[in-house]
N, CA, C and O atoms as a DFTB+ gen file, in Angstrom:
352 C
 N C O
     1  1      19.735      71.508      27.976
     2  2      20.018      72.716      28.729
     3  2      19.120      73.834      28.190
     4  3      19.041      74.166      27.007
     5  1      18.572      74.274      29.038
     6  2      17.642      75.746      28.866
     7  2      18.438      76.964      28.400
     8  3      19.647      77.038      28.618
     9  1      17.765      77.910      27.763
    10  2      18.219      79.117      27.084
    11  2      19.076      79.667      28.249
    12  3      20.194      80.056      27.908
    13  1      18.736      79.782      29.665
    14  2      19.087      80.386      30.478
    15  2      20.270      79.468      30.776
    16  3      21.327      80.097      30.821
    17  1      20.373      78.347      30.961
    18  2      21.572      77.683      31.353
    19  2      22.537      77.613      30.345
    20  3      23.624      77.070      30.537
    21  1      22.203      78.144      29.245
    22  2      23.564      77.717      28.113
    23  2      24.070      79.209      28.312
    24  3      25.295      79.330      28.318
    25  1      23.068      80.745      28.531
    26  2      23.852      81.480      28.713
    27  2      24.798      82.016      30.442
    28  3      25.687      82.862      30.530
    29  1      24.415      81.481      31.172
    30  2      25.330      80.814      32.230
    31  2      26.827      80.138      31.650
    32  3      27.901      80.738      31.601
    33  1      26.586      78.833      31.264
    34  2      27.539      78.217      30.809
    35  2      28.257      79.199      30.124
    36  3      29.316      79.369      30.726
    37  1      28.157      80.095      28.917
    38  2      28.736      80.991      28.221
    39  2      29.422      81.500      28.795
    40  3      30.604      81.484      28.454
    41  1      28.963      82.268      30.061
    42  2      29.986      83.208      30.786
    43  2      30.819      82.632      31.901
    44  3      31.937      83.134      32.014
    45  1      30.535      81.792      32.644
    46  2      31.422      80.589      32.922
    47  2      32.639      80.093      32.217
    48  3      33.416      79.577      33.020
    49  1      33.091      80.073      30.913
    50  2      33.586      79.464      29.766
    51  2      34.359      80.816      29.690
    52  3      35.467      80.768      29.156
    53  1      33.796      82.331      30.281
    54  2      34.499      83.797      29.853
    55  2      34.477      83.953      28.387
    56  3      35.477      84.145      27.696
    57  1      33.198      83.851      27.942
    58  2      32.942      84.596      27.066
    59  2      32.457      85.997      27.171
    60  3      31.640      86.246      28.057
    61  1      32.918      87.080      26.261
    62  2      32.771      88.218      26.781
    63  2      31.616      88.582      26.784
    64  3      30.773      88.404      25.905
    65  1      31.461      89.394      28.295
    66  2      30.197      89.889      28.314
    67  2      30.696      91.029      29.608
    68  3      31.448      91.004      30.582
    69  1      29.804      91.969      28.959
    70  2      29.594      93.622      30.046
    71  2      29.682      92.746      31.538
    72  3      29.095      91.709      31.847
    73  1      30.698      93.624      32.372
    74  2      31.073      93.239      33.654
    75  2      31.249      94.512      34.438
    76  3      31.802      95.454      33.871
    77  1      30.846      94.638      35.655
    78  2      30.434      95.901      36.447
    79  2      31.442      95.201      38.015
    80  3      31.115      94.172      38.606
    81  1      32.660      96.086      38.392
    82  2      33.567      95.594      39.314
    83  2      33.096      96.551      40.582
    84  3      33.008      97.779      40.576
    85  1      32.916      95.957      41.289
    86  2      32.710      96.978      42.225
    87  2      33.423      97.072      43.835
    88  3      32.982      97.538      44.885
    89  1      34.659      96.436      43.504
    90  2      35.688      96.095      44.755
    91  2      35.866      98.168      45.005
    92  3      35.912      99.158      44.275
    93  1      35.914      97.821      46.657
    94  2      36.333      99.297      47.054
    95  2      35.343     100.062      46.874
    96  3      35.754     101.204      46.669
    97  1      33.951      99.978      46.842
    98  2      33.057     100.713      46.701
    99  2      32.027     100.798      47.787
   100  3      31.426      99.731      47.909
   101  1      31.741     101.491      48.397
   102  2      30.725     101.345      50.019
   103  2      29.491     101.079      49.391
   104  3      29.425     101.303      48.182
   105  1      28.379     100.591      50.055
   106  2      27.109      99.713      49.651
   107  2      26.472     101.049      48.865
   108  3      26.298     100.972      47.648
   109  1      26.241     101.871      49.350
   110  2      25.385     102.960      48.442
   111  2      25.696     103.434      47.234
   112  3      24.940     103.917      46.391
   113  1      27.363     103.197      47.179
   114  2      27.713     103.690      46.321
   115  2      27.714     102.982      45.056
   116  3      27.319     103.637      44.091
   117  1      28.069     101.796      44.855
   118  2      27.722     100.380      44.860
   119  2      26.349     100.300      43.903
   120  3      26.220     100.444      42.688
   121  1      25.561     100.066      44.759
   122  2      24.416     100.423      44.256
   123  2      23.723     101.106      43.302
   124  3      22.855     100.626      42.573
   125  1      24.261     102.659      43.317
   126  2      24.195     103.628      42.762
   127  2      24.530     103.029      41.007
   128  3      23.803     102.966      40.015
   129  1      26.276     102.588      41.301
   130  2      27.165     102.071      40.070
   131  2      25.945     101.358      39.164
   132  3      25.598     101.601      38.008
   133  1      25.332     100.202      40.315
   134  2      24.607      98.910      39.620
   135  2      23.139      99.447      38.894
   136  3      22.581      98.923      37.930
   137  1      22.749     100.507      39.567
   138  2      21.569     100.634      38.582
   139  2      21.347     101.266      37.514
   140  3      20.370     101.239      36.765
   141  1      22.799     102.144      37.447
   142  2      23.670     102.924      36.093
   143  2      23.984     101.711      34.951
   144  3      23.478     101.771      33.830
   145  1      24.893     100.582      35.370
   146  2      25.026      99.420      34.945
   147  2      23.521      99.128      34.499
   148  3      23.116      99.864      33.599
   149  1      22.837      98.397      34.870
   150  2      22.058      97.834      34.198
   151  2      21.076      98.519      33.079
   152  3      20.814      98.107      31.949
   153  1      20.688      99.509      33.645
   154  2      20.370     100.429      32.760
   155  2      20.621     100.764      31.540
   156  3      19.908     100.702      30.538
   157  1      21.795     101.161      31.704
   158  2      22.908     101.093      30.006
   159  2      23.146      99.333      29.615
   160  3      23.808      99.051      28.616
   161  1      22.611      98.344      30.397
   162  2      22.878      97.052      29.663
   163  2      21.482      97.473      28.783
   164  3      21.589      97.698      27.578
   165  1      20.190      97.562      29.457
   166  2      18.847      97.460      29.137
   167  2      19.158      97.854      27.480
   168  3      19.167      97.302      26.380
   169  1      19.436      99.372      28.174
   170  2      19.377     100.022      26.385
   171  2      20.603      99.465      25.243
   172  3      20.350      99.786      24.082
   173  1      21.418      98.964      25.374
   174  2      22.408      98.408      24.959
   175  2      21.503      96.706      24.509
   176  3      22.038      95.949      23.699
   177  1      20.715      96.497      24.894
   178  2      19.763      95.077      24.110
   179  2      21.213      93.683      25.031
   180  3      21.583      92.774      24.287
   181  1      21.648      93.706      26.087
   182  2      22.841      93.144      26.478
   183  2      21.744      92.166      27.275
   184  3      20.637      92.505      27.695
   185  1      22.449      90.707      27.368
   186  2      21.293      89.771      27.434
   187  2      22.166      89.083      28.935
   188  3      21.632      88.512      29.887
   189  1      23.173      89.282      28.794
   190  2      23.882      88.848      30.065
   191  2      25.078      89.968      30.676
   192  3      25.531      90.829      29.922
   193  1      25.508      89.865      32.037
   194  2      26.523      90.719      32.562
   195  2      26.978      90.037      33.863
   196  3      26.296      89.179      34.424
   197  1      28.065      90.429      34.270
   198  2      28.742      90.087      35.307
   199  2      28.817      90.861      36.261
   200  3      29.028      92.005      35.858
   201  1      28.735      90.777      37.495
   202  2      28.625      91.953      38.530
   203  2      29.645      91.383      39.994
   204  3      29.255      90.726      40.960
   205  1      31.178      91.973      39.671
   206  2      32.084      91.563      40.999
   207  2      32.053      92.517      41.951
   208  3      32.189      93.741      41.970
   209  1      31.659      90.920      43.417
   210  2      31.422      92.024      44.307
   211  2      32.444      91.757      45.393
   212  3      32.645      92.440      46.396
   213  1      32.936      90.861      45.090
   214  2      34.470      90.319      45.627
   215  2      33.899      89.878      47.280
   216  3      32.728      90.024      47.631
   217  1      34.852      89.393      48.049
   218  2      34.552      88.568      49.191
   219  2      34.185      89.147      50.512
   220  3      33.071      88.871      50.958
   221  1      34.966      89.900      51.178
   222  2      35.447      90.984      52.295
   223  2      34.437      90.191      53.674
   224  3      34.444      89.076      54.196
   225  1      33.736      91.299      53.845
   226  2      32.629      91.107      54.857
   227  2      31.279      90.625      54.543
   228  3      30.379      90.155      55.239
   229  1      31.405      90.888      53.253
   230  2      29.708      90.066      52.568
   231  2      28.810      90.853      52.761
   232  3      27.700      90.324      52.699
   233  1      28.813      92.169      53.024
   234  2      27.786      93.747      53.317
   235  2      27.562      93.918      51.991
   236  3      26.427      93.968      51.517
   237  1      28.590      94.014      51.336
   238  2      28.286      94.109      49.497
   239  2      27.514      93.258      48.748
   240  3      26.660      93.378      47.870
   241  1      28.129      92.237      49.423
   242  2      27.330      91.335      48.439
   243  2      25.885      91.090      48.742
   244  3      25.116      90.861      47.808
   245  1      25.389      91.126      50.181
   246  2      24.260      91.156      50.566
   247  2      23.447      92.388      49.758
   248  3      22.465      92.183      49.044
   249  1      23.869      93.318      49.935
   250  2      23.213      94.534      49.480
   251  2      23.203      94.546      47.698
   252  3      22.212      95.048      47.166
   253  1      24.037      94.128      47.030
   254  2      23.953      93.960      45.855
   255  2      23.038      93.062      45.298
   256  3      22.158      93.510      44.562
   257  1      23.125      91.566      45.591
   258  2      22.122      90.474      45.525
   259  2      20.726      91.099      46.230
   260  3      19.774      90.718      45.549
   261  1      20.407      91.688      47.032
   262  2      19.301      92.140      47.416
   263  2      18.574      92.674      46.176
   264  3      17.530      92.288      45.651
   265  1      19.624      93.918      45.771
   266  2      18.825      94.585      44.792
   267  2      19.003      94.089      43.499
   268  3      18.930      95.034      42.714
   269  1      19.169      93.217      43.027
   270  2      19.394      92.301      41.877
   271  2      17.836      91.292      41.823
   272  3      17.030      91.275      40.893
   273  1      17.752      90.443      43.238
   274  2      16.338      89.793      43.456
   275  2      15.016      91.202      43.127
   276  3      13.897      91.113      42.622
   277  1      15.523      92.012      43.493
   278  2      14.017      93.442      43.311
   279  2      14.152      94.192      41.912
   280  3      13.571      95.260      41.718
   281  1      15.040      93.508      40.836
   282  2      15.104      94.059      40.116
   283  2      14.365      93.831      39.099
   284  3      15.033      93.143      38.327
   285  1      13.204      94.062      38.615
   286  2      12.438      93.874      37.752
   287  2      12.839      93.320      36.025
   288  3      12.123      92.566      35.366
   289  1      14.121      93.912      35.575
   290  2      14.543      93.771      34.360
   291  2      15.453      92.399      34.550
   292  3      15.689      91.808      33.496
   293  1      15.880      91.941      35.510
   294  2      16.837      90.756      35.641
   295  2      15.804      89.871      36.037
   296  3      14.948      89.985      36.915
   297  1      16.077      88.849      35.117
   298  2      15.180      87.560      35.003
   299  2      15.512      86.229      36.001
   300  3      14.735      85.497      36.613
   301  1      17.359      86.223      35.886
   302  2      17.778      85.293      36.695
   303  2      19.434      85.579      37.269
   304  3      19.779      86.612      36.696
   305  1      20.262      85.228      37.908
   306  2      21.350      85.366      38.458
   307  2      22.098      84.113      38.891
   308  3      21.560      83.112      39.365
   309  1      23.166      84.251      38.715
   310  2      23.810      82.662      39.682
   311  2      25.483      82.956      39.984
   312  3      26.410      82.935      39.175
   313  1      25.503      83.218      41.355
   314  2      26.651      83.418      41.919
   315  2      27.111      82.533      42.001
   316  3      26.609      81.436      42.247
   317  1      29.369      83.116      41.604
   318  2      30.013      82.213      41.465
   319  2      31.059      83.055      41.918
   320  3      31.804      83.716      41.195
   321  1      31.079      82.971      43.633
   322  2      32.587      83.473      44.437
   323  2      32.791      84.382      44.056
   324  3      33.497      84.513      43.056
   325  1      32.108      85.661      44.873
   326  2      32.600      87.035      45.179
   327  2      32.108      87.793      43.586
   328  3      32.692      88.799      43.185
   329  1      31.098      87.215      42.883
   330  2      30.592      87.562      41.788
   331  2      29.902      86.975      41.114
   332  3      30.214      85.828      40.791
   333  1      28.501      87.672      40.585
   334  2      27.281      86.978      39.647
   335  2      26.900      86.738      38.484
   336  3      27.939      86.166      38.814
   337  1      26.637      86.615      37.781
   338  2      26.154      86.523      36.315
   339  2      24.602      86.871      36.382
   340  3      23.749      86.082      36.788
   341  1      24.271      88.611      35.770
   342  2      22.758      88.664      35.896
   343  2      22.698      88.150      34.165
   344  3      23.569      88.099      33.296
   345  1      21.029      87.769      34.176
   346  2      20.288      87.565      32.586
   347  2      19.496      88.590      32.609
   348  3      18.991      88.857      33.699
   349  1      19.183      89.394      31.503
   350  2      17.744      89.912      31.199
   351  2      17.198      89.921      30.503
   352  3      16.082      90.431      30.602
């Protein structure tokens, strides 16, 4: 298993790691949250995080995963039902 898949597995297993909830939040706003989030992971040296975007209509989650793929500092991601696991 690759560096990247054992820290997958890790958070899978719920080992703790920085988690960003974002149920009840409209896409912009959302957004806004996530690039505050990662940001403070960056400087924080945080190598993995969780980002719930819960189920509803899937507008969130589209728009979240969008800007997660354009995100330059996140290396990889792997959604698991209504929430992701970014690496950086």
């Amino acid at each position: 298993m690759d560096k990247n898949g054992l820290k997958f597995f890790a958070a899978q297993l719920g080992a703790k790691i920085a988690t960003l909830d974002l149920h009840g939040f409209y896409p912009d706003q959302a957004l806004e949250k996530l690039d505050i989030f990662v940001y403070q992971c960056v400087e924080k040296n945080v190598d993995s995080a969780r980002i719930i975007y819960g189920g509803g209509t899937g507008k969130l989650r589209e728009v979240i995963l969008g800007k997660i793929k354009d995100c330059s500092v996140i290396t990889d991601y792997q959604e698991e039902g209504g929430s992701c696991v970014i690496l950086f």
